[in-house]
Residue, then its C-alpha position, 0 to 999 in steps of 0.5 A: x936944188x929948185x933949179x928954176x927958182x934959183x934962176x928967178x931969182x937971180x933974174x930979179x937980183x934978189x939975195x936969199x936974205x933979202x928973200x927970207x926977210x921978205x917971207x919971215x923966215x931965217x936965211x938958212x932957213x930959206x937956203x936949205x930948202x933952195x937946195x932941196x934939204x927942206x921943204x917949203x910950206x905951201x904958204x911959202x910956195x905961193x908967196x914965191x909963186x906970186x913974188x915971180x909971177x909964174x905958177x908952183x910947177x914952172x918954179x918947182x916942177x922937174x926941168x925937162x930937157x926937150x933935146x934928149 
């Protein structure tokens, strides 16, 4: 799962479907890759990127726990 896309987007209350109609593709098809099981283009990547106004590490990068 993009941990750190998830969270952006329940910061901005933006549903997967609302998401997905937005980047024109089906639900499912966007909740598969939030949880990882397919891959985003990188077309869709930026768009997301963009959408969230951060870059494509800090929405797809690993989380790093600093307190380890």
């Amino acid at each position: 799962m993009y941990i750190n896309l998830y969270i952006k987007r329940r910061e901005a209350r933006i549903t997967k479907k609302d998401l997905a109609e937005e980047m024109g593709i089906w639900p499912e098809t966007y909740g598969k890759k939030e949880n990882g099981k397919q891959d985003f283009t990188l077309r869709e990547a930026k768009f997301l990127a963009k959408k969230f106004n951060c870059t494509l590490d800090e929405l797809f990068g690993e989380v790093i726990n600093e307190s380890a």
